[in-house]
N, C-alpha and C positions, 0 to 999 in steps of 0.2 A: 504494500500500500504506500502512496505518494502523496505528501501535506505538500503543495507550493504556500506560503509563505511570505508578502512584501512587509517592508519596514520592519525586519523581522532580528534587527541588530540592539534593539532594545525595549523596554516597557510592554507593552499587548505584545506586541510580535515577538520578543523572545519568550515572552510564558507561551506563548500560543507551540511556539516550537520545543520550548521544552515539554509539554504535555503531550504533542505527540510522539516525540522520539519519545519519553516513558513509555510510551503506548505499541511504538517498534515500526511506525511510521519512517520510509526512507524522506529525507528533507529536500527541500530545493527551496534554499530563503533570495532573497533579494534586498539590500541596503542601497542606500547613496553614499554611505562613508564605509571604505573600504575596509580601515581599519577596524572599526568597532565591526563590521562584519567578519573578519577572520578572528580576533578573539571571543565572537561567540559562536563562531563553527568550533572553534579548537574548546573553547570550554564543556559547550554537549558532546564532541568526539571523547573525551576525556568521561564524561558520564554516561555514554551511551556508546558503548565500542561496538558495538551488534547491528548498527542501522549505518547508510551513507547517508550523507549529511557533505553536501554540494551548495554552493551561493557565487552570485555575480553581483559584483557593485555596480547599478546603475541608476540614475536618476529615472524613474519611468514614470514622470511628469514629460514627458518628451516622448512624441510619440511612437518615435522611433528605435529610441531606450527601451520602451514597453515591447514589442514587435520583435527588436533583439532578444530581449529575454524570452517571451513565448519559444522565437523557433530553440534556442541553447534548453532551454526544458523539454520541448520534446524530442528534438534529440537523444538528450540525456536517459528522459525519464519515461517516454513512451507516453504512458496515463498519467491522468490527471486525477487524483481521487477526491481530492478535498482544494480548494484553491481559497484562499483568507487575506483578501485585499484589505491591506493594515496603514498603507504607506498618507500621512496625514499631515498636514503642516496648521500651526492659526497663529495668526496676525493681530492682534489686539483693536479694535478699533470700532466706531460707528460707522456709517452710511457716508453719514457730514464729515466723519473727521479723517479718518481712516489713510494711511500714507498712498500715493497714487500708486495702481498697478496691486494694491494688496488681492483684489478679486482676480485680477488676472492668475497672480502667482497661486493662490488656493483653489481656485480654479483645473489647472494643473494639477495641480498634487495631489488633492481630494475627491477628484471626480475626473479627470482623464485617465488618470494612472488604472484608477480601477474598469475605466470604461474598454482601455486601449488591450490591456493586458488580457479581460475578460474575451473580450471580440478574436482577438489572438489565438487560444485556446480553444474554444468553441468549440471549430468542426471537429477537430477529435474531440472531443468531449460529448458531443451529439453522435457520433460514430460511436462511440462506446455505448451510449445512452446508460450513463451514468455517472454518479460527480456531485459533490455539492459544493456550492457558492457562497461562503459570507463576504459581504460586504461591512467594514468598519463604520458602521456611521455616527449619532451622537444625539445625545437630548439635544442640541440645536437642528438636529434634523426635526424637530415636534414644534419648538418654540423658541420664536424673537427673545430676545435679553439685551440685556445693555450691554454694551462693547463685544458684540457679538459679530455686527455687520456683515461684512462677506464672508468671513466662514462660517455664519451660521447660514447664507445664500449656498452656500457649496456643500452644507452637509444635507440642507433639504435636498437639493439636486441630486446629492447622491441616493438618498431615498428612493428618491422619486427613479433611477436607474435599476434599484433593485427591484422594487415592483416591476417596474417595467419586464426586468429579465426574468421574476420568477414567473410569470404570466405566460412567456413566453415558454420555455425551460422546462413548464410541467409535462408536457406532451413529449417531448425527449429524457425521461426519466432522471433529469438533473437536480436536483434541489437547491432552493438559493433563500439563503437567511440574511435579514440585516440585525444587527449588531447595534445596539443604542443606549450605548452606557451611559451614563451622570462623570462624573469625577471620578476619576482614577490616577493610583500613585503614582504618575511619570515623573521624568525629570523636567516635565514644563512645572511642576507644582512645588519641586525643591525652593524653597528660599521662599515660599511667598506670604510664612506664616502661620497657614491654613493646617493645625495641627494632624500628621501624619492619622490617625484612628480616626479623623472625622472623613477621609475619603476612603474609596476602595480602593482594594489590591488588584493589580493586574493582572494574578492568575486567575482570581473571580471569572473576569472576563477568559480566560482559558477553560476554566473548566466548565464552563455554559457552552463554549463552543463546541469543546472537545464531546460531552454529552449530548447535543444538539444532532451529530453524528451517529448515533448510537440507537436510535429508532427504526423503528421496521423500514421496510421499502415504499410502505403506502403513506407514510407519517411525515412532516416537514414541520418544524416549528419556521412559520416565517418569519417572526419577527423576538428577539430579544429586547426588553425595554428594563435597564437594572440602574438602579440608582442608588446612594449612599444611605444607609438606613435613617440618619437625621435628615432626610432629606436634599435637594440640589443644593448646588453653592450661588 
């Protein structure tokens, strides 16, 4: 079995891949920084000596970064079993205020990455007629907020791509789940305060996913919606 993997060099994307290599999943991650991507291939080869465990640094906010990476996994890895588009960027900002070009840049990275990669994939994946899909999206894919602006434009979008794809996807036995966490412990939340136990942990969001998989052939959880127990932030 084959977990693809983006953004998968730190925060959701490394639990997500450490959950399945426990699990005995071969990997195929994808980063933009090379480095943090080779120490955390070399960390789960070091805890997982029994599974391959493969990754390419590439930004696949680019369309053509996503496209390269599609054809180097199949290649590689033939199937596609599970595919977990992680790769996310946010920008701080309102509508009014916001630095120019921020919607473009999340734009990009939050909803082409996942769009380019996914389209990429496909025909084998419909040739198999099997596979499931998450998509990372976010409580700002539900709801406006203050300093939300465009990346809260880009996570609804991306929403609105997974509907789209599971609508389409159920008739080729694919399954496709969005993902729509609250707060969780990255390193965007380091320094800002907000004490560590008042948000979630990012294997949370792993082990939803990883269980999400774990259902009969007729079953799909389309959608996750998990948030911090006191509530959003």
């Amino acid at each position: 079995m084959n977990a693809v993997i983006t953004g998968a060099s730190r925060g959701i994307g490394k639990e997500v891949a450490r959950i399945f290599a426990l699990h005995g999943y071969d990997l195929y991650l994808c980063s933009q920084n090379e480095e943090s991507l080779l120490k955390t291939i070399e960390e789960l080869e070091m805890l997982y000596p029994n599974i391959s465990i493969n990754g390419q640094a590439l930004d696949l906010g680019k369309k053509q970064n996503a496209q390269l990476f599609a054809e180097w996994l199949l290649n590689q890895a033939g199937a596609v079993d599970v595919l977990v588009n992680n790769v996310g960027t946010f920008i701080q900002g309102n509508v009014s205020d916001e630095p120019d070009g921020a919607l473009e840049k999340m734009l990009e990275v939050n909803l082409y990455s996942a769009y380019h990669t996914t389209r990429a994939l496909l025909p084998r994946m419909i040739a198999a007629e099997q596979g499931h899909i998450f998509n990372i999206c976010s409580i700002a894919s539900l709801a406006a907020y203050p300093g939300g602006g465009a990346y809260s434009i880009s996570k609804y979008a991306l929403l609105g791509f997974t509907k789209n794809l599971r609508q389409e996807m159920k008739f080729h036995g694919i399954k496709v789940t969005a993902v729509i966490p609250g707060a969780v412990y990255t390193d965007s939340w380091k320094g800002s305060g907000v004490p560590h136990e008042r948000i979630m942990e990012a294997q949370d969001i792993a082990k939803l996913i990883y269980n999400a998989t774990q259902l009969s052939p007729q079953a799909v959880v389309e959608e996750i919606v998990v948030r911090p127990q006191m509530g959003d932030l």
